[in-house]
C-alpha positions as CSV (number, residue, x, y, z in Angstrom):
1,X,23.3,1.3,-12.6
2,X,22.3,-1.1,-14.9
3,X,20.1,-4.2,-14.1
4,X,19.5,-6.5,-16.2
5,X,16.6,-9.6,-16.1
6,X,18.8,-13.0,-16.1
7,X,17.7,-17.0,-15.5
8,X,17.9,-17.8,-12.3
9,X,21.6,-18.8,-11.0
10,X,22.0,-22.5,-10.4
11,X,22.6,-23.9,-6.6
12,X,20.3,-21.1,-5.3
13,X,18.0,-21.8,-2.0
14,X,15.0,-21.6,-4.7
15,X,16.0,-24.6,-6.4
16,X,14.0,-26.9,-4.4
17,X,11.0,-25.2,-3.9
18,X,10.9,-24.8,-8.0
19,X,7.6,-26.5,-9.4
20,X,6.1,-26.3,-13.4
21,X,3.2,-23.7,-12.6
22,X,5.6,-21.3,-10.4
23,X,6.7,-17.8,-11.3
24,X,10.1,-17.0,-11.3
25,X,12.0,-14.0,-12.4
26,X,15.2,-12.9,-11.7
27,X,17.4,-9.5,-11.9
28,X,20.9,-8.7,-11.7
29,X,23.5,-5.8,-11.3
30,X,27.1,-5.7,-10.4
31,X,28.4,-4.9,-7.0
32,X,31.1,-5.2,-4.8
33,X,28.8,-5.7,-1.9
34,X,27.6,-8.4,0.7
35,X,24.6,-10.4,0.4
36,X,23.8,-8.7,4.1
37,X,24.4,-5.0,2.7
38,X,22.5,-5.9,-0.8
39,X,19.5,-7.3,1.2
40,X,19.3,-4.3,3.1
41,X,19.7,-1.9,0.5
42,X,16.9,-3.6,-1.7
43,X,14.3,-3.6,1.3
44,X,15.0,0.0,2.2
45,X,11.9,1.4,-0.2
46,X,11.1,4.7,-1.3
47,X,7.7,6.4,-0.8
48,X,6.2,5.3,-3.6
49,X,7.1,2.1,-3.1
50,X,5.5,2.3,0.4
51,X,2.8,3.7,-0.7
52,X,1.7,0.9,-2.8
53,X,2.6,-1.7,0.0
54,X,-0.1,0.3,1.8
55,X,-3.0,-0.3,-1.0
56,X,-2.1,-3.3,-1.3
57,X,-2.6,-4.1,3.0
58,X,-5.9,-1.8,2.7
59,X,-7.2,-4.0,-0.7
60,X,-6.3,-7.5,0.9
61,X,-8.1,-6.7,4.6
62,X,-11.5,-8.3,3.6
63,X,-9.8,-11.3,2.7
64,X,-7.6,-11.6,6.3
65,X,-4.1,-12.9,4.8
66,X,-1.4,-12.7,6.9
67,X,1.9,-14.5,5.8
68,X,3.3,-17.0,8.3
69,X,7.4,-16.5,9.0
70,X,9.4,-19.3,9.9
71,X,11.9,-17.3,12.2
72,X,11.8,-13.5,13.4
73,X,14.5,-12.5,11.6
74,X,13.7,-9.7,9.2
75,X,14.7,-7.4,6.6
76,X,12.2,-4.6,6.5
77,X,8.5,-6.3,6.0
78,X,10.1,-9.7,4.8
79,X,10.9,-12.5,7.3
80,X,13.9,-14.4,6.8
81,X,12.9,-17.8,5.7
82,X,16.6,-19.5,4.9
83,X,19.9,-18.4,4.8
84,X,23.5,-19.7,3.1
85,X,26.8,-18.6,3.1
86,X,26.3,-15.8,0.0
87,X,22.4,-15.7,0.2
88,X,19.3,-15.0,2.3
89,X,15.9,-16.0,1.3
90,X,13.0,-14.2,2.5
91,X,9.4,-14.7,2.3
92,X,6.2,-16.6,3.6
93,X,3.3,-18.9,3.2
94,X,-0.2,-17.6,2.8
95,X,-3.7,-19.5,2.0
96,X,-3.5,-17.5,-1.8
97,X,0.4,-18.3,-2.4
98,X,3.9,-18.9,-1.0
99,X,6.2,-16.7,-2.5
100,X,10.1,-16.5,-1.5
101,X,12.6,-13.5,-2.6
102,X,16.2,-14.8,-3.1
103,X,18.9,-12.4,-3.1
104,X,22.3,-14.1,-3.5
105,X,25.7,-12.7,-4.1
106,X,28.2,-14.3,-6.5
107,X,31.4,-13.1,-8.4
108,X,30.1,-9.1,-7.6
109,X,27.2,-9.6,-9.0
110,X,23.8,-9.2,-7.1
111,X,20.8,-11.2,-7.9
112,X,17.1,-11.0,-6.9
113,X,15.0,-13.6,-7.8
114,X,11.1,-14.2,-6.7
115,X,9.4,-17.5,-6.7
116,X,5.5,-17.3,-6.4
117,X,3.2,-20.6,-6.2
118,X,-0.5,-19.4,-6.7
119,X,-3.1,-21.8,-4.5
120,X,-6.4,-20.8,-6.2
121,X,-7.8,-18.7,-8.1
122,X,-7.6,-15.6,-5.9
123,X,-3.4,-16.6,-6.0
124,X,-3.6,-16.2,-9.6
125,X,-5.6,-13.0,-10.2
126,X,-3.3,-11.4,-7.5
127,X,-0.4,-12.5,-9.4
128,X,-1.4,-11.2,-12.8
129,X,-2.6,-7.8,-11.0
130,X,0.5,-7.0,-9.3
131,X,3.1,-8.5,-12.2
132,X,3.6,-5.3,-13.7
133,X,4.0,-3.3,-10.2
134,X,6.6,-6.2,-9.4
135,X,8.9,-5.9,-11.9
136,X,9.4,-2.6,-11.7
137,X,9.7,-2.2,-7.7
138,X,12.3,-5.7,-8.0
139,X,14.5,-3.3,-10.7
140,X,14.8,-0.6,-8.6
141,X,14.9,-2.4,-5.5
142,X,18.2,-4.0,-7.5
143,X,19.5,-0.5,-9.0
144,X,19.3,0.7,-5.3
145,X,21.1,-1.9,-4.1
146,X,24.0,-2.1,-6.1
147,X,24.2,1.7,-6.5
148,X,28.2,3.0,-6.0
């Protein structure tokens, strides 16, 4: 299936929280699916996906983050932190960043977008460190989800 890296789509929950310094990327692939079935689909991570998720918990112990959901709602390890009618936003607030996944349905095409505001310097460093490790888990977590 092929994904492609796009702007972000206009009207999207992410609009408002969109600032100069942010990150935000944004990757999309055609499907017939639900924002609901994508989501789930996209969160559902292979192995090696999971096994970097782990690292990552073991690396960041030291430094005690733990993200702060607005609801209980989930999709795999993300809280839900807004919803609308053809997208679901998920993500949290931490003393390093906020960052926020959209996924948001549209004319059968998916999109996954992730916003990131770094706090300090820690925020930063994280960011560049895990940026190449991002964009590849967000493509496949895209390709997965729009797979026939």
């Amino acid at each position: 299936m092929k994904v492609r890296e796009t702007p972000l789509p206009e009207g999207t929950l992410l609009a408002d929280l969109l600032g100069p310094r942010d990150f935000v990327d944004c990757y999309a692939g055609e499907t017939a699916l639900d924002v609901e079935a994508v989501v789930t689909r996209a969160t559902a991570f292979p192995a090696w996906v999971k096994g970097l998720l782990l690292l990552r918990a073991i690396a960041v112990l030291p430094f005690k983050l733990k993200g702060r959901s607005r609801s209980g709602d989930r999709f795999g390890i993300f809280p839900v932190a807004g919803r609308a009618k053809d997208e679901i936003l998920l993500g949290f607030d931490d003393r390093h960043l906020d960052f926020r996944i959209s996924v948001l349905c549209r004319h059968n095409v998916a999109y996954a977008a992730t916003w990131v505001r770094p706090h300090n310097l820690f925020g930063r460093t994280y960011l560049r460190l895990i940026l190449p490790f991002h964009r590849r888990i967000m493509r496949d977590a895209v390709a997965r989800a729009v797979a026939a």
